[in-house]
PDB file with one MODEL, atoms N, CA, C and O in Angstrom:
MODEL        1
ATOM      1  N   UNK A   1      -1.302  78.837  65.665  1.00  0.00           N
ATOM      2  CA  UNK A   1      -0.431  78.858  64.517  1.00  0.00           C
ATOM      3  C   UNK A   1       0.730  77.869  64.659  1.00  0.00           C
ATOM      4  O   UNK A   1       1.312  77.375  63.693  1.00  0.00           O
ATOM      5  N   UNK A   2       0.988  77.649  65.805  1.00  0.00           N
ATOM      6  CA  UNK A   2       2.306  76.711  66.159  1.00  0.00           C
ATOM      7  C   UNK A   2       2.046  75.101  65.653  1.00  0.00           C
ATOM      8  O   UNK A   2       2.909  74.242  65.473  1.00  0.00           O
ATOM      9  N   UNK A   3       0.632  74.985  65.490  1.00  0.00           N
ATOM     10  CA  UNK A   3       0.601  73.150  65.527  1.00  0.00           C
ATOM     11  C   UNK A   3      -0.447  73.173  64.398  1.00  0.00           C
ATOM     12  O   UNK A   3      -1.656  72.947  64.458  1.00  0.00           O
ATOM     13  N   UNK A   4       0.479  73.570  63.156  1.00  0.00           N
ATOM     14  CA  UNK A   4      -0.330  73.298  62.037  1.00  0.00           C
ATOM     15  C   UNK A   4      -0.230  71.909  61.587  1.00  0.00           C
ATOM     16  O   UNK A   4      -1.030  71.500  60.746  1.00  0.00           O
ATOM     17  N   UNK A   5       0.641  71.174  62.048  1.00  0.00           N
ATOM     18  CA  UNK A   5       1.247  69.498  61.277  1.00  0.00           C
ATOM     19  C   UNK A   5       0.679  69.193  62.923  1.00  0.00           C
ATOM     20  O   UNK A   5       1.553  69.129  63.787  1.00  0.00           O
ATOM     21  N   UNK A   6      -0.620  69.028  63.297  1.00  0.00           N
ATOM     22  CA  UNK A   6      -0.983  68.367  64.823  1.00  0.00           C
ATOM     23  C   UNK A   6      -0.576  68.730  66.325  1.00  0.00           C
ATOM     24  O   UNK A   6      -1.166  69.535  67.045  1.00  0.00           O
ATOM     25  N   UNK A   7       0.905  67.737  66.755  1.00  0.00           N
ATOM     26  CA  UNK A   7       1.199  68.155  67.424  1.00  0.00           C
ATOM     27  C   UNK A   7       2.593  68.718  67.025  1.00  0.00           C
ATOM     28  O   UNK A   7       3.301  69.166  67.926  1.00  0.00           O
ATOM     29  N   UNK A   8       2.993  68.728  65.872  1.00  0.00           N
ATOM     30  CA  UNK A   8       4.461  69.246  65.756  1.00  0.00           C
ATOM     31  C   UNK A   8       4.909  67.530  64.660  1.00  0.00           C
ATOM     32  O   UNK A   8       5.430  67.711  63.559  1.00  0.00           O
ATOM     33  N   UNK A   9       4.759  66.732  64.919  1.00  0.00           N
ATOM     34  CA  UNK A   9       5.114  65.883  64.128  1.00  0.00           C
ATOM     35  C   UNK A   9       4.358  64.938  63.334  1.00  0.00           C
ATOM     36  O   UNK A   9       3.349  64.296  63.627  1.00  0.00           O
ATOM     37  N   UNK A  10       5.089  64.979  62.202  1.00  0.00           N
ATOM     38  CA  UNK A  10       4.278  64.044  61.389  1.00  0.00           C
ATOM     39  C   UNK A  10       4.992  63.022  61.002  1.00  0.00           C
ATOM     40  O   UNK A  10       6.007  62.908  61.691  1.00  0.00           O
ATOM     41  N   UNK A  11       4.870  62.119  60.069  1.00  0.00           N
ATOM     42  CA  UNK A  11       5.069  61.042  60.266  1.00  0.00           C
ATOM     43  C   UNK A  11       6.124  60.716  59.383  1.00  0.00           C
ATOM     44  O   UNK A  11       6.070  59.564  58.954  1.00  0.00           O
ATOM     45  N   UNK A  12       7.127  61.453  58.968  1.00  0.00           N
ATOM     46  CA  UNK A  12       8.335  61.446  58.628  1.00  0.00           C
ATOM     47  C   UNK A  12       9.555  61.995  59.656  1.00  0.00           C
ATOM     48  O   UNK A  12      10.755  61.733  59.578  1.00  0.00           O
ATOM     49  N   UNK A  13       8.818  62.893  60.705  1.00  0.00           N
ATOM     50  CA  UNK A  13       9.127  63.184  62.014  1.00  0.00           C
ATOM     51  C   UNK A  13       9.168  61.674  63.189  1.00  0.00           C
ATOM     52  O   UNK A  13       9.952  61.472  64.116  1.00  0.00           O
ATOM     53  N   UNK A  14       8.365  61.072  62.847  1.00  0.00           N
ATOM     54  CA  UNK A  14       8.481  59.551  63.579  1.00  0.00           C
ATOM     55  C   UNK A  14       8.916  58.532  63.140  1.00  0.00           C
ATOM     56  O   UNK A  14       8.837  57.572  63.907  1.00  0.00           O
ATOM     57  N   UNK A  15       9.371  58.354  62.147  1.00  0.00           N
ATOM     58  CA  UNK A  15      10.420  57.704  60.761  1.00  0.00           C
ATOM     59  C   UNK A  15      11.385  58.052  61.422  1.00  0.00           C
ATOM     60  O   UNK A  15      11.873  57.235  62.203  1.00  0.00           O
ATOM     61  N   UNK A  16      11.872  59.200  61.319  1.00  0.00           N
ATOM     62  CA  UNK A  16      12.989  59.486  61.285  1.00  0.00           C
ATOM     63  C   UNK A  16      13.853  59.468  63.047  1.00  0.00           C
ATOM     64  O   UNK A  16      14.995  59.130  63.361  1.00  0.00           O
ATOM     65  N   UNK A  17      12.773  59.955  63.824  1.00  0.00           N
ATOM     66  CA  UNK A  17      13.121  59.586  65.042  1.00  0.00           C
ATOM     67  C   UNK A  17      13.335  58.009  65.563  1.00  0.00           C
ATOM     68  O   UNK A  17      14.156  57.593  66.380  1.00  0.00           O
ATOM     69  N   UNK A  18      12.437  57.359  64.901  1.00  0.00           N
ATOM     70  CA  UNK A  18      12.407  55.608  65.413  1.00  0.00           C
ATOM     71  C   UNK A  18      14.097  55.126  64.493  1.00  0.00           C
ATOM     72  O   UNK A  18      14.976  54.617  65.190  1.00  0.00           O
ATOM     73  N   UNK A  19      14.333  55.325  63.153  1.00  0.00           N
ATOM     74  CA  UNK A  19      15.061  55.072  62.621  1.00  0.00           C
ATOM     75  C   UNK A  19      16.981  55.891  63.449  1.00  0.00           C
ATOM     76  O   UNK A  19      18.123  55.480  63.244  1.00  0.00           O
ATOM     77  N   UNK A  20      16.619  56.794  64.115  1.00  0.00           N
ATOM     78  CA  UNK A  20      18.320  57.120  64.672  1.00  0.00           C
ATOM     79  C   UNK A  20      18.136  56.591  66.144  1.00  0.00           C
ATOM     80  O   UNK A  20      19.199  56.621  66.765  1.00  0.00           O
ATOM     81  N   UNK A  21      17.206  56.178  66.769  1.00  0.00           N
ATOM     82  CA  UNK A  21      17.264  55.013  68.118  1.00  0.00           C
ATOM     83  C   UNK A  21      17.918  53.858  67.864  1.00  0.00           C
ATOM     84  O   UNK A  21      18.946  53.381  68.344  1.00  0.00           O
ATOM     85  N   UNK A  22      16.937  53.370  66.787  1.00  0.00           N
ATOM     86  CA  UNK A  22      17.551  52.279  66.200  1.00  0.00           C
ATOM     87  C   UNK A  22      18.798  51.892  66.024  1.00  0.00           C
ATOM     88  O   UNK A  22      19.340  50.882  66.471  1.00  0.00           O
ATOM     89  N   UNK A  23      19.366  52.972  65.164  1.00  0.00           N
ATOM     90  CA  UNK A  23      20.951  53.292  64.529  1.00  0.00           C
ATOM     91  C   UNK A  23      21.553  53.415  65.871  1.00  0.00           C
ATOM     92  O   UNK A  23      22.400  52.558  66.122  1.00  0.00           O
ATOM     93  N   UNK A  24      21.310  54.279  66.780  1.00  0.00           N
ATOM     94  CA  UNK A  24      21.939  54.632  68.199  1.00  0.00           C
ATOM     95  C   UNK A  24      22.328  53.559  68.962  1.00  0.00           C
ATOM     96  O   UNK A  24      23.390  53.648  69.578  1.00  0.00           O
ATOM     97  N   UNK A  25      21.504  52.321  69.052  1.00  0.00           N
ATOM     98  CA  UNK A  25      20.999  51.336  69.852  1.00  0.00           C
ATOM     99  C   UNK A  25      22.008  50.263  69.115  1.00  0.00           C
ATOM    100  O   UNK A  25      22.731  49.437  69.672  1.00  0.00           O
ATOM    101  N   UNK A  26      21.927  50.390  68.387  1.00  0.00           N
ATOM    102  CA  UNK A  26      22.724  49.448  67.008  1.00  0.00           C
ATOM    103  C   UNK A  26      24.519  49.834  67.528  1.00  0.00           C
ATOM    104  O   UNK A  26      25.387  49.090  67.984  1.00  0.00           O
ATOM    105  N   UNK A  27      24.526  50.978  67.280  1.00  0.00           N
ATOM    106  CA  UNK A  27      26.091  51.475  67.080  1.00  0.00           C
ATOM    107  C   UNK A  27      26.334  51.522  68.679  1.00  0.00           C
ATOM    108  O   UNK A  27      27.533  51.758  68.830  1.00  0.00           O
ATOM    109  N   UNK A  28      25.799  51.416  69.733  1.00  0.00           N
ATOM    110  CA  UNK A  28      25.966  51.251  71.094  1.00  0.00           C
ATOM    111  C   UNK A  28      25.858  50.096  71.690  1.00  0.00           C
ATOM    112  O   UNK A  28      25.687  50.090  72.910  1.00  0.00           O
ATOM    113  N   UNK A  29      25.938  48.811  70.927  1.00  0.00           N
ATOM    114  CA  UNK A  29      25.473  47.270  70.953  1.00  0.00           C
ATOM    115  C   UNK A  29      26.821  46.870  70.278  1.00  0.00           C
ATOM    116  O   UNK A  29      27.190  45.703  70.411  1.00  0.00           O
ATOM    117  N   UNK A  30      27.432  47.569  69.708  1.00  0.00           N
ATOM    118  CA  UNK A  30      28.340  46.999  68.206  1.00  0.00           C
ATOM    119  C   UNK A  30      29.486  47.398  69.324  1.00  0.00           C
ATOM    120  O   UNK A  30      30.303  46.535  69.645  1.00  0.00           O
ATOM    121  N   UNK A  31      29.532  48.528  69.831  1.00  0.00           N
ATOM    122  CA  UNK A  31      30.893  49.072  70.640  1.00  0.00           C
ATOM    123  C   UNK A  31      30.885  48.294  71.448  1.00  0.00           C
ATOM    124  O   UNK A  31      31.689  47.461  71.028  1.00  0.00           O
ATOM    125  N   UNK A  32      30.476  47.911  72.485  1.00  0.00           N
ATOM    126  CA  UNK A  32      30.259  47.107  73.356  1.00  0.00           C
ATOM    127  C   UNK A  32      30.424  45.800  73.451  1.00  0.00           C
ATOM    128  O   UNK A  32      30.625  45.248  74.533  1.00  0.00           O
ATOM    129  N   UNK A  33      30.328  44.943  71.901  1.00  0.00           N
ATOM    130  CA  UNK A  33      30.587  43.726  71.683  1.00  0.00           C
ATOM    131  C   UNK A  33      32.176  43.497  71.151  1.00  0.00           C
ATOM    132  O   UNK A  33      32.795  42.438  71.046  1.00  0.00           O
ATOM    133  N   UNK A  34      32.654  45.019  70.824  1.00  0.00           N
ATOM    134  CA  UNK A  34      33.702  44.844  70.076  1.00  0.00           C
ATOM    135  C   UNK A  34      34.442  44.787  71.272  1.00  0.00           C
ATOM    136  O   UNK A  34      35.230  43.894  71.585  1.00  0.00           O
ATOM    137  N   UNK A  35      34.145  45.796  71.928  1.00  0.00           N
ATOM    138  CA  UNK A  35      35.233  46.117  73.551  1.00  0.00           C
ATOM    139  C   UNK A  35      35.171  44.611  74.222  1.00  0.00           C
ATOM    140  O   UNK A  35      36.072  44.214  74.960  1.00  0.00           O
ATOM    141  N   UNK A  36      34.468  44.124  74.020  1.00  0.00           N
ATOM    142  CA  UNK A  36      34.421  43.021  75.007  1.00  0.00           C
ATOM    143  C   UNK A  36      35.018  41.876  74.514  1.00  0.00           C
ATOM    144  O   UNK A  36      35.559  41.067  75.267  1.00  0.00           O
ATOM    145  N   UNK A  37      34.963  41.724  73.196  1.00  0.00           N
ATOM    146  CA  UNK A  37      35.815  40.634  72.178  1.00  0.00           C
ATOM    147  C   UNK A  37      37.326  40.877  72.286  1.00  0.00           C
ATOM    148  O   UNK A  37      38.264  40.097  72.452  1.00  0.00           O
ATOM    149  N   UNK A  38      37.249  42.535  72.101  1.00  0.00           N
ATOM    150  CA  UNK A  38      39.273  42.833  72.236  1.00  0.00           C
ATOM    151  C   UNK A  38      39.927  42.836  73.742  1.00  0.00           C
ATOM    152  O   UNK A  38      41.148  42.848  73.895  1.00  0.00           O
ATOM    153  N   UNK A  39      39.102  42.825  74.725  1.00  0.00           N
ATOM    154  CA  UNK A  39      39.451  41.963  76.087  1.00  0.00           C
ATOM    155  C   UNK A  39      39.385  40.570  75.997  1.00  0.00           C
ATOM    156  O   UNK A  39      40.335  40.086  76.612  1.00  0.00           O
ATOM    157  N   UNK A  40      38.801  39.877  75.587  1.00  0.00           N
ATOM    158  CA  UNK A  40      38.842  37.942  75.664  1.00  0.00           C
ATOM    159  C   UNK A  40      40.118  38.174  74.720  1.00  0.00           C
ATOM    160  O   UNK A  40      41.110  38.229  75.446  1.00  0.00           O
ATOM    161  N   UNK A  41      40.436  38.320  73.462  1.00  0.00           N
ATOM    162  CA  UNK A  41      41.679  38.101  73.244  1.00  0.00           C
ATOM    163  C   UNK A  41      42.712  38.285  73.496  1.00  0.00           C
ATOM    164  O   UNK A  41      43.605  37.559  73.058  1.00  0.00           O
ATOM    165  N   UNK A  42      42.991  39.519  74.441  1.00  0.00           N
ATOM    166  CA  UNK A  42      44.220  40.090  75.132  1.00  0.00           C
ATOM    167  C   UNK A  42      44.261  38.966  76.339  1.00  0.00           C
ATOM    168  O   UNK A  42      45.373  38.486  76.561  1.00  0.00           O
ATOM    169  N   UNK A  43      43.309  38.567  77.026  1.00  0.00           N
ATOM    170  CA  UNK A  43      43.496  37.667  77.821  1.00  0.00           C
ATOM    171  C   UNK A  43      43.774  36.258  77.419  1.00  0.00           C
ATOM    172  O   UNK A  43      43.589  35.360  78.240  1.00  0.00           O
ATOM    173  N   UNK A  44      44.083  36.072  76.557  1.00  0.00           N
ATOM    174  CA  UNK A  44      44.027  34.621  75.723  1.00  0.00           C
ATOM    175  C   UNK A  44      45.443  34.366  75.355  1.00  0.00           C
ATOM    176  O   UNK A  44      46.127  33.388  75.053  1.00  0.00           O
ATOM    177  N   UNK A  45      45.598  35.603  75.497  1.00  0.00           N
ATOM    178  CA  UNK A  45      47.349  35.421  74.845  1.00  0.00           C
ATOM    179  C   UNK A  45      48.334  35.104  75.353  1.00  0.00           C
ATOM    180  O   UNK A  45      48.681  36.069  76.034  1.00  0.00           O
ATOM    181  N   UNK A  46      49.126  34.216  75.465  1.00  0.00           N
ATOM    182  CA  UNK A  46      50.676  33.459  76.666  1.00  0.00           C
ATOM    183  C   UNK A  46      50.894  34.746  76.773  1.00  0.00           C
ATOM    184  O   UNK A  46      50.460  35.620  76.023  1.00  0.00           O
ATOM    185  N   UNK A  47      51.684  34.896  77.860  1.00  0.00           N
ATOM    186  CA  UNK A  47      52.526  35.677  78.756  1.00  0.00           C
ATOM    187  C   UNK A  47      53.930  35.441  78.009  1.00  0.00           C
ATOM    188  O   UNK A  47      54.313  34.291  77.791  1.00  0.00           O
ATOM    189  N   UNK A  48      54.627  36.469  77.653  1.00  0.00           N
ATOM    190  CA  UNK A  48      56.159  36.111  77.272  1.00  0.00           C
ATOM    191  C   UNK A  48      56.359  35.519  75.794  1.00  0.00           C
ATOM    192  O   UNK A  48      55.578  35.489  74.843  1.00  0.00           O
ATOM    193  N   UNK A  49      57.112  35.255  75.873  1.00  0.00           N
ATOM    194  CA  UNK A  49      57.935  34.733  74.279  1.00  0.00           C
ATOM    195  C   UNK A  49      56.423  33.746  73.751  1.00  0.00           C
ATOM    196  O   UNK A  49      55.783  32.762  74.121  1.00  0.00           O
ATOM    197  N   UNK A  50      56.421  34.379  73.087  1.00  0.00           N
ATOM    198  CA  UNK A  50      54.989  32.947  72.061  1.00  0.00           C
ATOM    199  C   UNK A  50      56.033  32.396  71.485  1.00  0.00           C
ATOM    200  O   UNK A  50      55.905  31.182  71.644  1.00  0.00           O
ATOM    201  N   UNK A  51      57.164  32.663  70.801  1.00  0.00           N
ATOM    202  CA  UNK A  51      58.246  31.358  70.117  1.00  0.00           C
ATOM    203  C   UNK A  51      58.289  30.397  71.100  1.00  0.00           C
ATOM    204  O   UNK A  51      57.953  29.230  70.900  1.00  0.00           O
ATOM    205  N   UNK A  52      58.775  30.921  72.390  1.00  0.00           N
ATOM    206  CA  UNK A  52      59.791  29.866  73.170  1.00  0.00           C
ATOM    207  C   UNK A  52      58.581  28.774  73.639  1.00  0.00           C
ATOM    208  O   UNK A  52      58.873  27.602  73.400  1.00  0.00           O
ATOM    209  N   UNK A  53      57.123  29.027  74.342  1.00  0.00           N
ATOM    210  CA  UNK A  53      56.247  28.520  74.260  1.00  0.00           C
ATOM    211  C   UNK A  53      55.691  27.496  73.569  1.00  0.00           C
ATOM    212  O   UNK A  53      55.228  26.395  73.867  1.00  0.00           O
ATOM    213  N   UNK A  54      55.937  28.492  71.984  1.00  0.00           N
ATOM    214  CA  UNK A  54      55.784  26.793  70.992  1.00  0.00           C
ATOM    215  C   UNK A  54      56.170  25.889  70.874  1.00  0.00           C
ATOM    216  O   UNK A  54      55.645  24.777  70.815  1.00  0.00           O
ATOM    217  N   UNK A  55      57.669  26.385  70.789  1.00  0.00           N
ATOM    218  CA  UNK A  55      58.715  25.456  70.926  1.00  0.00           C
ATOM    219  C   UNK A  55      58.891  24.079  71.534  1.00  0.00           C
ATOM    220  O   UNK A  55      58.973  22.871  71.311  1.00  0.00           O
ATOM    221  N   UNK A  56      58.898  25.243  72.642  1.00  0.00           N
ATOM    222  CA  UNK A  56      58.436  23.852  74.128  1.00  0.00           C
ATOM    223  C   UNK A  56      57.089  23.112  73.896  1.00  0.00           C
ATOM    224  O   UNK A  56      57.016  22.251  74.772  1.00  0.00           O
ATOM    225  N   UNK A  57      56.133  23.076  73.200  1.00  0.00           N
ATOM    226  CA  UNK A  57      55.230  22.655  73.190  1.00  0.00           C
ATOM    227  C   UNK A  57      55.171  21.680  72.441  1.00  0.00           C
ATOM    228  O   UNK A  57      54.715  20.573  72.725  1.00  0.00           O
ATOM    229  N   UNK A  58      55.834  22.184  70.978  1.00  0.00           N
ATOM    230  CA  UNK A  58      56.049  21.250  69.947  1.00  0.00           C
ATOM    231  C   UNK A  58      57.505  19.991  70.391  1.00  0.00           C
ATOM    232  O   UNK A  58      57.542  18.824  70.002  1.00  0.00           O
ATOM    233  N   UNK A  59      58.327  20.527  71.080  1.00  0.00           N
ATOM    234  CA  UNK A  59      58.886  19.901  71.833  1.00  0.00           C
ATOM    235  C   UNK A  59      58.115  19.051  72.660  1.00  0.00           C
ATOM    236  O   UNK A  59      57.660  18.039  72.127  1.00  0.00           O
ATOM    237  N   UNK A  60      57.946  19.198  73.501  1.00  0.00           N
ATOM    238  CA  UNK A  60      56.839  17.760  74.261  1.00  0.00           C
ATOM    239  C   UNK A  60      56.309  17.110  73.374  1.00  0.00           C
ATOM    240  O   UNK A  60      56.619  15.921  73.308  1.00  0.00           O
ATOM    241  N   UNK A  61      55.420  17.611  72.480  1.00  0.00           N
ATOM    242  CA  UNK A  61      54.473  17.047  71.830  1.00  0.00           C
ATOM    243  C   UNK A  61      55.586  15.188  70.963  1.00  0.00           C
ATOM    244  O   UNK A  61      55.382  13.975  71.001  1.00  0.00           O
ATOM    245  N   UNK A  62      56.643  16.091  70.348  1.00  0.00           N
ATOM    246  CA  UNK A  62      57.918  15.106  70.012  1.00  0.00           C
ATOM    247  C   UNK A  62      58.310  14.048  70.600  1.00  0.00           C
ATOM    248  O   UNK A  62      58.691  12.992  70.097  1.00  0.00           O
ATOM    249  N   UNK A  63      58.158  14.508  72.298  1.00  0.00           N
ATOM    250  CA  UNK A  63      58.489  13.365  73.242  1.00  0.00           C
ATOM    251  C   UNK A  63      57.679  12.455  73.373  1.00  0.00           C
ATOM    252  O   UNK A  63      57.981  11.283  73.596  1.00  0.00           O
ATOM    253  N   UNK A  64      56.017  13.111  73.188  1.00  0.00           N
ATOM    254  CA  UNK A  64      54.675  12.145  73.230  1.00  0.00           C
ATOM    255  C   UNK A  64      54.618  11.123  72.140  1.00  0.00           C
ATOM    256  O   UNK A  64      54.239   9.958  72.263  1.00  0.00           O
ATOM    257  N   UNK A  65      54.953  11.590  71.288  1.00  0.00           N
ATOM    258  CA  UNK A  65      55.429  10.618  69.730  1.00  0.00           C
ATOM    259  C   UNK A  65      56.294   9.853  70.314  1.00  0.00           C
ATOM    260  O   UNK A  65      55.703   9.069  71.056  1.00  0.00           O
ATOM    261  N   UNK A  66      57.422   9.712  70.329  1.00  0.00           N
ATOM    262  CA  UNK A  66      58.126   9.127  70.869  1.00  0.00           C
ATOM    263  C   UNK A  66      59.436   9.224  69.756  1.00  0.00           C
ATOM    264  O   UNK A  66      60.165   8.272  69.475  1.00  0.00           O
ATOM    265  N   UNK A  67      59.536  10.451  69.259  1.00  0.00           N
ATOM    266  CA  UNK A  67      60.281  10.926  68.209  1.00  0.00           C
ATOM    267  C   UNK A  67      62.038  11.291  68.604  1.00  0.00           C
ATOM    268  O   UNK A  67      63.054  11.420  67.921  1.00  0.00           O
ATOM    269  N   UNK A  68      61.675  11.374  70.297  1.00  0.00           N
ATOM    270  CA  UNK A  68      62.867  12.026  70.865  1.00  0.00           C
ATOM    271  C   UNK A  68      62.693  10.860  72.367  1.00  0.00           C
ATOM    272  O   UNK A  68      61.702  10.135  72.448  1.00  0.00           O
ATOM    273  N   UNK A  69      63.732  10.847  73.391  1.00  0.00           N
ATOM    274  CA  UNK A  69      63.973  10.099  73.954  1.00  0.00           C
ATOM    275  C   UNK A  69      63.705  11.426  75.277  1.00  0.00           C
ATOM    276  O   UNK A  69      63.647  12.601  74.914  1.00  0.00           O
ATOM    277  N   UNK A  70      63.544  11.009  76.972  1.00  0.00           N
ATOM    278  CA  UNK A  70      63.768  12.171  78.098  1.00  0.00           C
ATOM    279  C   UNK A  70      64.878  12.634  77.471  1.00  0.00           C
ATOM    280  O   UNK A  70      64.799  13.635  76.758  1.00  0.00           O
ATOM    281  N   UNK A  71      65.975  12.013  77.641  1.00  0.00           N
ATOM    282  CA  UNK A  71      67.617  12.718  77.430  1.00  0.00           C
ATOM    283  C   UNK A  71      67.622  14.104  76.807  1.00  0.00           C
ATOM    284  O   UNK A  71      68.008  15.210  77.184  1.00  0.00           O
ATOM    285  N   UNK A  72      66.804  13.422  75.247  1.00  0.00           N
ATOM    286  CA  UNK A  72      66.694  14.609  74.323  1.00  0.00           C
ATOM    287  C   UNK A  72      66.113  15.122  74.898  1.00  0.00           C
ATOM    288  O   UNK A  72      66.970  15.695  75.571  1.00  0.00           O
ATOM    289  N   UNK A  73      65.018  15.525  75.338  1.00  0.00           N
ATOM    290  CA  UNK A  73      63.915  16.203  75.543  1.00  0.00           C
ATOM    291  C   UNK A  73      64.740  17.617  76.492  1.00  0.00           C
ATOM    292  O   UNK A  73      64.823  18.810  76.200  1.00  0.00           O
ATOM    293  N   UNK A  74      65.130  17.033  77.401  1.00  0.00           N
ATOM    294  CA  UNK A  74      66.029  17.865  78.384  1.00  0.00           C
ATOM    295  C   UNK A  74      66.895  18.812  78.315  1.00  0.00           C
ATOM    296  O   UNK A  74      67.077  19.953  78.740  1.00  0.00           O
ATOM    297  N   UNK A  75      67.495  17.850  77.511  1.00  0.00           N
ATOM    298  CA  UNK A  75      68.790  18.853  76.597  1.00  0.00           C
ATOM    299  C   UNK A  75      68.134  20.251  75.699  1.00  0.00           C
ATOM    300  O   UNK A  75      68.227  21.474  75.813  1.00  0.00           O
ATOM    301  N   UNK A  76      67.402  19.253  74.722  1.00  0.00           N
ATOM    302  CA  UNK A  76      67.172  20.912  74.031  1.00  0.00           C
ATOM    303  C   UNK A  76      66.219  21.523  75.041  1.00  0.00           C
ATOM    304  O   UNK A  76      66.374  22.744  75.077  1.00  0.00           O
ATOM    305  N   UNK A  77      65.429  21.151  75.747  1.00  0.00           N
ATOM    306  CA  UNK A  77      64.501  21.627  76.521  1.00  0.00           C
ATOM    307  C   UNK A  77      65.418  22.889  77.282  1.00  0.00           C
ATOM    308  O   UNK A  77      64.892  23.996  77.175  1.00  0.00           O
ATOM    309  N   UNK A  78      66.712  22.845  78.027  1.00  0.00           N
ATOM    310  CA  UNK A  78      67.658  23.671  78.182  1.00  0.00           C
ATOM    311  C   UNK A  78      68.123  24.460  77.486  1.00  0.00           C
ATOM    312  O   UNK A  78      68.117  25.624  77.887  1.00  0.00           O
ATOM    313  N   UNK A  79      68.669  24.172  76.263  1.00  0.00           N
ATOM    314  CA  UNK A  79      68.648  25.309  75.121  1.00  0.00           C
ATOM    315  C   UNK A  79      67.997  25.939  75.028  1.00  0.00           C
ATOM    316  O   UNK A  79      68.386  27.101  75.147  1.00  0.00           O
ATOM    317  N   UNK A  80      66.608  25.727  74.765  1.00  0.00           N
ATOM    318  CA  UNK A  80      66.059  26.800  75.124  1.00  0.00           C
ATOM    319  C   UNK A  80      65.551  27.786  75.471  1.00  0.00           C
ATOM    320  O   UNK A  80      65.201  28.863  74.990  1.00  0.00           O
ATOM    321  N   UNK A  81      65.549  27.154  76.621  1.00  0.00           N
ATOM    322  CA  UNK A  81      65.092  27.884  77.728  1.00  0.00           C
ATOM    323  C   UNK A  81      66.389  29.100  78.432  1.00  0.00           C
ATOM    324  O   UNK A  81      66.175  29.984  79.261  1.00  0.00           O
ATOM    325  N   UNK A  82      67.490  28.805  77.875  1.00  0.00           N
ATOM    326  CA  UNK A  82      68.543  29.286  78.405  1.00  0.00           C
ATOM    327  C   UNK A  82      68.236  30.605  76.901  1.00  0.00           C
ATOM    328  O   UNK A  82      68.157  31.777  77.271  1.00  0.00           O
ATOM    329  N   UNK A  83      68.136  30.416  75.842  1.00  0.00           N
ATOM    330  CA  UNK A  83      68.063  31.180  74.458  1.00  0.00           C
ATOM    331  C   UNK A  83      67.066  32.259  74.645  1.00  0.00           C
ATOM    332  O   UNK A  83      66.962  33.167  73.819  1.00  0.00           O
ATOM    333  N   UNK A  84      66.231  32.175  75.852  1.00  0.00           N
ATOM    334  CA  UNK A  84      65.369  33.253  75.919  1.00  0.00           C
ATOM    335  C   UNK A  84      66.051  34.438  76.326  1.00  0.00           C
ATOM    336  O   UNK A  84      67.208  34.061  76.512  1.00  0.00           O
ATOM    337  N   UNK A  85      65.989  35.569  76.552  1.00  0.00           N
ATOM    338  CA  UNK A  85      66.224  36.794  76.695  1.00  0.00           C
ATOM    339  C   UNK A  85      65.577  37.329  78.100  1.00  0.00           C
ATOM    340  O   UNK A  85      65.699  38.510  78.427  1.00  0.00           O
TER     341      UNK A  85
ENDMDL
END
């Protein structure tokens, strides 16, 4: 009396089982890519002031132009570096 549908499953019973592996396999692939994406960006990120960083960056970059002279460069380069906290 127990195995009137064969062995117990039929084939909306194997639908439905193949289809939440799937989903399982899926949503355990997705966590895993996410966790691992929101570590590369935490590691990506300057240490400390991201202003003062730019600053200085866009600063050099000024000196590479040749927009500003060493002198300048120095000077504010001190400002700001002194303006940090």
């Amino acid at each position: 009396m127990m195995f009137w549908y064969g062995n117990g499953m039929n084939g909306w019973g194997w639908f439905a089982m193949s289809a939440g592996m799937i989903l399982f396999w899926s949503l355990l692939i997705t966590a895993v890519v996410l966790i691992f994406r929101t570590l590369d960006r935490a590691a990506e990120r300057p240490r400390g002031s991201g202003t003062a960083t730019s600053a200085e960056r866009i600063l050099g970059e000024r000196l590479a132009r040749g927009e500003i002279d060493e002198e300048e460069y120095r000077r504010r380069l001190t400002v700001l570096r002194d303006a940090e906290p």
